[in-house]
C-alpha positions as CSV (number, residue, x, y, z in Angstrom):
1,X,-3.2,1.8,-22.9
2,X,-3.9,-1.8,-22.7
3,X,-6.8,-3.3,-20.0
4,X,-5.1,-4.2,-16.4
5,X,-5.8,-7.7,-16.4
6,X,-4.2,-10.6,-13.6
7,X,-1.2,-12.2,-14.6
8,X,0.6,-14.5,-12.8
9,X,3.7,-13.6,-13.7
10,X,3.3,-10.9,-11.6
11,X,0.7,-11.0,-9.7
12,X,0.3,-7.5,-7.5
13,X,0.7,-7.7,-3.5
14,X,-0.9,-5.2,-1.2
15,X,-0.2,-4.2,1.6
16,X,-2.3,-2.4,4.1
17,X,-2.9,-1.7,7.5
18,X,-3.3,1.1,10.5
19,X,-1.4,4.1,10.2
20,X,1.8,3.6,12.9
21,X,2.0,-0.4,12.3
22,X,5.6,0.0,10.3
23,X,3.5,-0.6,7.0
24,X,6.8,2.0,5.2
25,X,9.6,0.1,7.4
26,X,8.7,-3.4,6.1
27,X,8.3,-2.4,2.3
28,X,11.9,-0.5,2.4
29,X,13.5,-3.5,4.4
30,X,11.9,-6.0,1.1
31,X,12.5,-3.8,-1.7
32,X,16.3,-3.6,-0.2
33,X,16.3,-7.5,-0.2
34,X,15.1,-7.8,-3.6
35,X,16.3,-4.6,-5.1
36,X,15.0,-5.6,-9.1
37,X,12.0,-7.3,-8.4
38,X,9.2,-4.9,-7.4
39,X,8.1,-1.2,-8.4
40,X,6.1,0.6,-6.1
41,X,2.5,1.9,-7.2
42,X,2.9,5.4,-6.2
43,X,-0.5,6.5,-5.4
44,X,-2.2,10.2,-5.9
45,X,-3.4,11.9,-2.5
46,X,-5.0,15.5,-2.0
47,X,-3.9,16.2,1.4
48,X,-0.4,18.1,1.7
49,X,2.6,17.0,1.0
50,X,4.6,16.1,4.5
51,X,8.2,17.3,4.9
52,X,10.8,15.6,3.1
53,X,7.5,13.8,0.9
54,X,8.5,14.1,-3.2
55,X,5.4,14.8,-5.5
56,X,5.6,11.7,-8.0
57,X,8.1,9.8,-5.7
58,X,5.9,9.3,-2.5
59,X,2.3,10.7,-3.6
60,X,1.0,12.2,-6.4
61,X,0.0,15.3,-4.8
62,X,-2.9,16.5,-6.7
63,X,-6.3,19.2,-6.0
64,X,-9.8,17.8,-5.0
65,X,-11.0,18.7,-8.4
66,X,-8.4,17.2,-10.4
67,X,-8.4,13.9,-8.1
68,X,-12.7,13.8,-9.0
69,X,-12.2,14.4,-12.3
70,X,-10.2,11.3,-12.6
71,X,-13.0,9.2,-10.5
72,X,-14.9,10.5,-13.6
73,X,-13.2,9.6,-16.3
74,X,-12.6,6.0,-14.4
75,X,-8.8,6.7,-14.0
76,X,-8.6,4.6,-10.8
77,X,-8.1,0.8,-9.7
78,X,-9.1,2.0,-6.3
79,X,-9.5,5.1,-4.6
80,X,-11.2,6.5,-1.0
81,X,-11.7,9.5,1.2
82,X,-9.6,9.0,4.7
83,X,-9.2,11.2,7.0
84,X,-10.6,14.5,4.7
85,X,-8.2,13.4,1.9
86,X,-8.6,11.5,-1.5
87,X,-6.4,8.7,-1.9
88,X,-6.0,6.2,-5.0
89,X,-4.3,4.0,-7.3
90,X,-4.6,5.0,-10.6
91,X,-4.3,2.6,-13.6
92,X,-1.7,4.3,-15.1
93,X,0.3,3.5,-12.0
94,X,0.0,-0.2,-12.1
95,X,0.5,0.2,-16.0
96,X,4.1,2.0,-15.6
97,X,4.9,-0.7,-13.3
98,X,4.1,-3.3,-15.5
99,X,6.0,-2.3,-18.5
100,X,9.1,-0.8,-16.2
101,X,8.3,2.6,-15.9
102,X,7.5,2.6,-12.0
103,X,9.1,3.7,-9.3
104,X,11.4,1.6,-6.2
105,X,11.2,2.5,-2.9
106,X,13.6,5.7,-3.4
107,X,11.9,7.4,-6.1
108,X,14.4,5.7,-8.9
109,X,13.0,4.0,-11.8
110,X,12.0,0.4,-11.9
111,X,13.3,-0.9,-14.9
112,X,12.0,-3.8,-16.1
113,X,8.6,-5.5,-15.7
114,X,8.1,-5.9,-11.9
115,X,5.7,-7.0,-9.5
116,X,3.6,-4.4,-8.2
117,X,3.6,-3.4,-4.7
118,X,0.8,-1.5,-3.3
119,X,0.8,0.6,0.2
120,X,-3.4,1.2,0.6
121,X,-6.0,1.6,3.1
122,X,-8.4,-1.1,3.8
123,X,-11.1,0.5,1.4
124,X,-8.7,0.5,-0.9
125,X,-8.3,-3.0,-0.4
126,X,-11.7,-4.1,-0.8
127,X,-12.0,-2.4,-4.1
128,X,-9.1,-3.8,-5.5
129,X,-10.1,-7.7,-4.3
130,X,-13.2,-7.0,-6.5
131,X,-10.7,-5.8,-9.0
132,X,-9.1,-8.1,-12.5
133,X,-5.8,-7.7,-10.8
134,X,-6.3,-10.6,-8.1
135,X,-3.4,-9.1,-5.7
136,X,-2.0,-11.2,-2.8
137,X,-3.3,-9.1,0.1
138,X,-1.3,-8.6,3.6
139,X,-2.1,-7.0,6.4
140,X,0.4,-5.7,8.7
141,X,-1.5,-4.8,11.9
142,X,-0.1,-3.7,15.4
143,X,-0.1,-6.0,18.7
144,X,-2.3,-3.9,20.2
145,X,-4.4,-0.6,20.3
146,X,-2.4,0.5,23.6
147,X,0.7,0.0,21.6
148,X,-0.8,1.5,18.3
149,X,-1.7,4.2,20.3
150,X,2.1,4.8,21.9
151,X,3.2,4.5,18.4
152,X,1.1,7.2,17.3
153,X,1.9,9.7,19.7
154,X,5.6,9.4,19.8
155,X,5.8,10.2,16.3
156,X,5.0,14.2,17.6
157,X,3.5,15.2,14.4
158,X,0.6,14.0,15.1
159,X,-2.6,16.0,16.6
160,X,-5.1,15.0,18.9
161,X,-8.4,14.5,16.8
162,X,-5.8,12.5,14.2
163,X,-5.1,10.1,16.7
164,X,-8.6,9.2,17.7
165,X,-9.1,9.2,14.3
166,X,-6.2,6.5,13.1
167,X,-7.3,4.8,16.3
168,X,-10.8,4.5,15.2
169,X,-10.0,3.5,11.7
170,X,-7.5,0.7,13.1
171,X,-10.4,-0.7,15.1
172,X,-12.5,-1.0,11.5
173,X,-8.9,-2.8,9.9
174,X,-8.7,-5.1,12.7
175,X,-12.4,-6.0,12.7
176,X,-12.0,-6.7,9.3
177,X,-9.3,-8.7,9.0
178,X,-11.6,-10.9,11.7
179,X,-14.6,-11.2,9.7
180,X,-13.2,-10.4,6.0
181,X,-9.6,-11.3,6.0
182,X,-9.0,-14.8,6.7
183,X,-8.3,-15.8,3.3
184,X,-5.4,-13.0,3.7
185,X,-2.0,-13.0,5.1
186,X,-2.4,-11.2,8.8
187,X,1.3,-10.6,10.7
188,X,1.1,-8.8,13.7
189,X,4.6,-6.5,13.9
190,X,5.4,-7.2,17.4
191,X,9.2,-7.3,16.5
192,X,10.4,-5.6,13.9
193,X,12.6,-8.2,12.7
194,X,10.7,-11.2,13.2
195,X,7.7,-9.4,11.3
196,X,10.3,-9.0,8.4
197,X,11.1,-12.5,8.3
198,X,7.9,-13.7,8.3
199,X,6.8,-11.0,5.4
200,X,9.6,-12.0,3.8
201,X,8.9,-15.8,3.4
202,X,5.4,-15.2,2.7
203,X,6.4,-12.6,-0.3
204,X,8.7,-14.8,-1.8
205,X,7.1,-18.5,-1.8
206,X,5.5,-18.3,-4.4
207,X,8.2,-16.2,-6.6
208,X,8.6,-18.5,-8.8
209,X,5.3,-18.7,-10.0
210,X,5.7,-14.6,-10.1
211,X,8.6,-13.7,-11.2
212,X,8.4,-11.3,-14.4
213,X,9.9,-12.5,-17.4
């Protein structure tokens, strides 16, 4: 397999943010806009698979040892522990991607080279800045942690000690984007729509430059 190296014909986006800011919602809505331009870096997790969650289409759902024996063997553009869980993006990923083996948003195949899209968490996101890929980085964060917090809880699959948990982690994101992130994009999903539209804009400006040929 050839080195992931930064091309700007398509140059990777990520997007990351707290858990319950619509992070899912917005990457549907632009892979429906632009059905044949992106493919989807599905990542590999070790926490259970949720219901209606595909192995290989959502997560790669692998074992703890399998998951460190690929930190070993350097399989990984980025990878953390959240929340008791492994999570990562393996190079392979970005690679299938790149030469139109990935995934779109429903599990099909992304034919043809596309621009990668990544869904990470904010270490994740630090790894991979440091990373040859040079990704545009947005986060999506929520308006507030009272609303993040509503969010959270109305889902109803969510326990206690998780909440305080995503809350506590959202703090960290939002801190960050204030001290680390201001070379980012940062759109606060106040309104679905409106969020969208600005995503949207800020995705697509610089297409040209990035479209895959």
């Amino acid at each position: 397999m050839a080195p992931i190296s930064a091309d700007d014909r398509f140059r990777a986006i990520v997007f990351s943010g707290p858990s319950g800011t619509g992070k899912s919602t917005l990457i549907k809505r632009l892979f429906a806009a632009h059905p044949d331009l992106f493919g989807f870096s599905v990542s590999h997790a070790t926490r259970k698979p949720r219901p209606g969650e595909v192995d290989g289409t959502h997560y790669h759902f692998v074992s703890v040892e399998k998951f460190e024996a690929m930190i070993a063997d350097n399989a990984f553009l980025e990878h953390a522990k959240f929340g008791g869980n492994y999570y990562g993006s393996s190079k392979q990923a970005v690679q299938d991607v790149a030469e139109g083996r990935g995934k779109d948003i429903n599990g099909g195949t992304a034919e043809g080279k596309r621009i990668c899209i990544f869904d990470i968490e904010m270490e994740g996101v630090k790894q991979l800045k440091r990373s040859s890929l040079n990704p545009r980085i947005c986060f999506i964060q929520p308006p507030s942690l009272e609303i993040l917090e509503q969010r959270l809880r109305g889902r109803g699959d969510t326990d206690e000690a998780s909440v305080q948990k995503r809350l506590a982690q959202a703090k960290n994101e939002i801190e960050y984007c204030k001290s680390e992130g201001k070379n980012d994009k940062v759109i606060i999903n106040d309104d679905l729509d409106r969020t969208f539209r600005e995503l949207d804009e800020w995705v697509m400006k610089d297409i040209s430059k990035t479209t895959p040929t």
